[in-house]
LOLOFI-609229 format. One record per residue: x, y, z of N, C-alpha, C in turn. Coordinates in steps of 0.1 Angstrom, whole numbers, plus 5000, padded with zeros to 4 digits. Example, Ala and Ser with C-alpha at 12.3 -4.5 7.8 and 13.67 -1.06 7.14 Angstrom:
! residues 2
513249435078512349555078513249675078;512849785071513749895071512950005079;
! end
This chain:
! residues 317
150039050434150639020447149738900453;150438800456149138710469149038740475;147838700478146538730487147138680502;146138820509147138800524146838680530;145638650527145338500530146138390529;146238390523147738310514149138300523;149738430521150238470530150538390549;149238430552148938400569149138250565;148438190553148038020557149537950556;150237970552151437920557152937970563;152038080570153338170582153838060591;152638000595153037930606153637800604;153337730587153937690583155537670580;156037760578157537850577158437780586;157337800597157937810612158737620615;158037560607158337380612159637420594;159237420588160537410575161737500580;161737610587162837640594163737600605;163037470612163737390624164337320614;164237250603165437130597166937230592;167037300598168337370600169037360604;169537240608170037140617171537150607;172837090618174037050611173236900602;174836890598174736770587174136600592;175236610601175436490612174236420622;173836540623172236560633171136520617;171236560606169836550601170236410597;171636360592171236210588171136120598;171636150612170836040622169436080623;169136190623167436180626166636120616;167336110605166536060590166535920593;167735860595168135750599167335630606;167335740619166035690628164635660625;163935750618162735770612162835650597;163635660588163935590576164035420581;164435400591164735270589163335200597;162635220607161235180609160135200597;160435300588159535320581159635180564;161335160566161735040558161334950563;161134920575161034770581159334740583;158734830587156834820583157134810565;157234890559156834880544157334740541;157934710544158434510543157734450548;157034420561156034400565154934360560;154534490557153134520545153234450531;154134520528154834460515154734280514;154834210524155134090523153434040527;153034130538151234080543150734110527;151034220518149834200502150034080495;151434030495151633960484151333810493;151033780507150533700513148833690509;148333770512146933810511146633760491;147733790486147233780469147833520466;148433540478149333400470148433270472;147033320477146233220487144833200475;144333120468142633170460141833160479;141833070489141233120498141433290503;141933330498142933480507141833550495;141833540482141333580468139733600471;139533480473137933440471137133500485;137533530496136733540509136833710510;135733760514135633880513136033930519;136533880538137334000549138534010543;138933910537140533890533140433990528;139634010513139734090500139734240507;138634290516138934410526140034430532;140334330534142034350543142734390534;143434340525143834390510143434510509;142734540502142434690506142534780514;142634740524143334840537144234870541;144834720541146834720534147234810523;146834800512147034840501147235050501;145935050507145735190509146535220524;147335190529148335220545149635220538;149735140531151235080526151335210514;150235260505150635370496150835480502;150235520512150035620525151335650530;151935510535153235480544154335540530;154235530521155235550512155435680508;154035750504153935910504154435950516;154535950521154336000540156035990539;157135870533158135920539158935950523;158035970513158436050501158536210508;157836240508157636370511158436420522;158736320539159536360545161136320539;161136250530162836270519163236380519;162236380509162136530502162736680512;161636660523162136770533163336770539;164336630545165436630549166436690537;166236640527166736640513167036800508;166436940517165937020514165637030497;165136960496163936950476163037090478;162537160470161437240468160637160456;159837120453158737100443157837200439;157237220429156637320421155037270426;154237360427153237340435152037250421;152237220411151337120408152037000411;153136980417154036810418153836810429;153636880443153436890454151436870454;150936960448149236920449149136760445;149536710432149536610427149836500442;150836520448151336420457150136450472;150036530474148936570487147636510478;147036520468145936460469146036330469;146636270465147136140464147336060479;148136150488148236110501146636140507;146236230502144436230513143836140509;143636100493142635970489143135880496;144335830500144935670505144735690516;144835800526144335810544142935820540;142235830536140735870535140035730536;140635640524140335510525140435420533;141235460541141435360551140235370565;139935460569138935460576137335360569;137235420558135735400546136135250550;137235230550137435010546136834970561;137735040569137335000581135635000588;135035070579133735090583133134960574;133334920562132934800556133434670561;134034640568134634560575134034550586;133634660598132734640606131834570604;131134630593129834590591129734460585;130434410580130534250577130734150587;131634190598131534140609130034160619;129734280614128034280622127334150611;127134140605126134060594126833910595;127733940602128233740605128033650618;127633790627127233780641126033740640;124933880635124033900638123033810626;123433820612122533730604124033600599;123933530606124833400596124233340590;123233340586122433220574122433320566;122233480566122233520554123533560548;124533560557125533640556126233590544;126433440535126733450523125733490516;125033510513124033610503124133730503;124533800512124833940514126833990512;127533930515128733940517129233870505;128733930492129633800483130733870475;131433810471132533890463132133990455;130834000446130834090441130134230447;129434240454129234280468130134350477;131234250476132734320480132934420472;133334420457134034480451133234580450;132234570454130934680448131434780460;131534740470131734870482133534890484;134434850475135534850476135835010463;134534980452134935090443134435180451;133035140457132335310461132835360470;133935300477134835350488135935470482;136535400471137235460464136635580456;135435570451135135670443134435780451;134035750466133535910472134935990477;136235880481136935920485137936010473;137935980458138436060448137636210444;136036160443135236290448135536430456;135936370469136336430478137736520474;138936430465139836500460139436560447;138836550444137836640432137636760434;137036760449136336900451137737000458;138536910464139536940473140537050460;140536990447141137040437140737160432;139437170432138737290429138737370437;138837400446139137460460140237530455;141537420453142737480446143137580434;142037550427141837650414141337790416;140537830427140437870430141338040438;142637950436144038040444144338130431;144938200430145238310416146938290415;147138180412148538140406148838210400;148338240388148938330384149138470387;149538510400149738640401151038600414;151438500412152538450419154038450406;155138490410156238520399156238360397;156538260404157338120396156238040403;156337890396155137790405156437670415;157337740415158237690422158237720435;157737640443157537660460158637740470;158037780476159037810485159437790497;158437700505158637580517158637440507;158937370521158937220520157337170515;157337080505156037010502155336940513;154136950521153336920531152136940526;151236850532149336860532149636990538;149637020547149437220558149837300550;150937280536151037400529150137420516;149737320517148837310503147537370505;146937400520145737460524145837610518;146037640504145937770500145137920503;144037860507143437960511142137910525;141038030529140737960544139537870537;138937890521138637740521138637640522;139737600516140837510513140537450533;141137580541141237480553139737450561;138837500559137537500565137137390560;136737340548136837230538137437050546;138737100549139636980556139036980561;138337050573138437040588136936970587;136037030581134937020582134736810576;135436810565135136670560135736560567;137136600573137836490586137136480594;135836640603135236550610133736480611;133536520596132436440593132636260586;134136290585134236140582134336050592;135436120600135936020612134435980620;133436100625132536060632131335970624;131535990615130635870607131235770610;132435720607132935630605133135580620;133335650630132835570645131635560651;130735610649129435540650128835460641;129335420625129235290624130035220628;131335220633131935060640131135080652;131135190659130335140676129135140674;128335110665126735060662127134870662;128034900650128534750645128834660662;129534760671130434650681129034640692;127934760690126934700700125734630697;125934620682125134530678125534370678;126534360682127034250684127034180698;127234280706127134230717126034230722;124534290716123334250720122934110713;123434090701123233970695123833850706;125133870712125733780726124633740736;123633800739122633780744121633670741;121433660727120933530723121733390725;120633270730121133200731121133070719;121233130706121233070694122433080690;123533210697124533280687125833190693;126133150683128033100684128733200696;128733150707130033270719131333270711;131733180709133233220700133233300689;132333260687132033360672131733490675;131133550681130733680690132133730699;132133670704133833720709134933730702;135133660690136133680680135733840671;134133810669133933950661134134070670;133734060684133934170691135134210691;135934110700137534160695138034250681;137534190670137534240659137334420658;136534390658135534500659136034630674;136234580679137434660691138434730687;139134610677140434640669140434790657;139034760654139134860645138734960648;138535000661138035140670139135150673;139935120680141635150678142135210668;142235140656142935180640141835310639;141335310643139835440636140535540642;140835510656141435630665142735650662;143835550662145435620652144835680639;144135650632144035700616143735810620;142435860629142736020637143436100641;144236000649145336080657146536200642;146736100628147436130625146936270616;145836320620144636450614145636560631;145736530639146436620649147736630646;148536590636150036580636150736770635;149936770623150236900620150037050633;149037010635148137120644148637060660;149436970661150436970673151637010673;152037020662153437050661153437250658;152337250653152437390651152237480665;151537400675151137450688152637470698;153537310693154837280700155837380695;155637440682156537540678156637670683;155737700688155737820700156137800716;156237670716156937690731158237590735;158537490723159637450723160737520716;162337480712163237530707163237480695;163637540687164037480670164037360671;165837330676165837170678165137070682;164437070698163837030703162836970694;162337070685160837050678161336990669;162736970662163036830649162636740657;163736730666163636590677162136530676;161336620681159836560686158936530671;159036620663158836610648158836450644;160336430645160536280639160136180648;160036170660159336080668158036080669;156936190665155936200659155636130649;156636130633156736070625156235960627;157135880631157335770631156035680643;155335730655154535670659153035720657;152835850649151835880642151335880632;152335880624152435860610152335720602;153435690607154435560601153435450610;153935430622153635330630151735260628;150835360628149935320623149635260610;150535280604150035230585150535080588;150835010594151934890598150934820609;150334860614149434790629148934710622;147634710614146934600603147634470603;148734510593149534380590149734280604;150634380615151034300625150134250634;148534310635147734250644147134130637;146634190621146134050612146633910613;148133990611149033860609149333780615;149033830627149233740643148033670645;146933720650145433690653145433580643;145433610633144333520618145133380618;144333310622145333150622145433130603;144633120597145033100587146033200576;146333330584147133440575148933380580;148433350591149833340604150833270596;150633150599151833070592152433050577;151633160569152133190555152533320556;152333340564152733500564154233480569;154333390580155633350585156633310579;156233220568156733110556157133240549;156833360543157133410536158233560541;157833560551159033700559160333610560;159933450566161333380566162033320559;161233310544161933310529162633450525;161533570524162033670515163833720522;163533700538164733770547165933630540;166033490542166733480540167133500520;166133510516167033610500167533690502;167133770508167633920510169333880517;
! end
């Protein structure tokens, strides 16, 4: 029999896969709604990588090559995120190693995006604060060097996240064929499993904002000196602002679940699709797409290739 633990960790889960019981007419406008913002960012993005790859300046410079990377990992994010909500409109069940498989996959690509953001800070601190050394320290390979170890604490992390998993006694379950909708919330098998989350979201996030707000006040004490470039200091700050913002959406979307589960006890079935997908879309979605459009805008040199290219590919399309 599973374990009652088991059991409890996705009662309340139940409760959100039971609202898409919606008529027909209602689930394809709400998919609708959510599907077509989530098409028009992934184009977006889609067009900022292949901008960011068509440039050897875009290649050779290291914030670029970070930005890439942050795109990269939002845009695979953005695509799990409305794989998985398909799936749920779709009512699909997946077998719980095709559903783990896809959840760890979606926590490595949110995981990274924060890690980038904190490498990125800190490059912008070392351009402020040391510019004569800042090509000796900031070099491409240097880049790639904290681009893997980004990646490799954050696959660690799904390493142990898996083991966690192995830990559940599958086999004393009749079929490995699920019986809710595939979600990160259902996959928390046991109170490991969720103690684990909770504990490493908020050891990451808070690392990860006191190095950008070390980074943003070490810059502004550097503004103090009257050696330092003010434009230059003002542009990194801004910068550096920017990414205390994105630090905070990339948070916000760690509350998605554990909001909706709170809203499920005091709103109505419907009500709570309704709010579900408008959650989707400005917690989920809407943040994996900010990057591109704030980059794209700000960066005089990203701007008008990036422009060149949304106003080629649209008119192919």
């Amino acid at each position: 029999m599973v374990s009652r633990e088991h059991s409890m960790s996705y009662a309340t889960q139940s409760q959100l896969n039971n609202t898409v019981r919606l008529g027909f007419a209602e689930r394809v406008a709400l998919s609708t709604l959510t599907t077509a913002p989530c098409c028009i960012f992934f184009y977006i993005n889609s067009t900022m990588l292949f901008t960011l790859r068509s440039k050897s300046v875009f290649r050779e410079t290291s914030r670029y090559i970070l930005l890439y990377n942050l795109l990269f990992a939002d845009t695979v994010q953005m695509a799990l995120s409305q794989l998985l909500y398909t799936l749920s409109v779709c009512r699909t069940l997946l077998t719980y190693p095709v559903c783990g498989f896809l959840v760890m996959l979606a926590n490595l690509t949110n995981e990274v995006s924060p890690l980038t953001l904190v490498v990125m800070s800190l490059e912008r601190y070392v351009a402020v604060c040391y510019p004569m050394r800042h090509a000796t320290i900031i070099t491409i390979r240097n880049t790639a060097v904290a681009i893997i170890t980004v990646w490799a604490f954050c696959s660690l992390n799904v390493l142990i996240r898996v083991f966690l998993l192995l830990d559940f006694p599958f086999e004393d379950l009749e079929s490995l064929q699920m019986k809710q909708f595939c979600s990160t919330l259902i996959m928390f098998l046991g109170p490991m499993s969720d103690f684990y989350d909770k504990a490493y979201t908020c050891f990451l996030f808070v690392s990860a904002g006191v190095a950008v707000t070390s980074s943003y006040i070490g810059v502004m004490v550097a503004a103090r000196s009257a050696s330092t470039d003010k434009a230059s200091v003002r542009k990194a700050s801004n910068t550096l602002l920017l990414h205390l913002v994105q630090l905070g959406l990339s948070l916000s979307s760690t509350i998605h679940n554990p909001l909706l589960l709170v809203l499920s006890r005091i709103v109505t079935r419907t009500g709570l699709v309704r709010i579900q997908n408008v959650f989707y879309v400005l917690i989920i979605i809407l943040p994996r797409c900010l990057s591109a459009l704030v980059y794209g805008l700000r960066d005089q040199t990203i701007r008008p290739i990036l422009a060149y290219y949304l106003c080629f590919l649209y008119h192919r399309l």
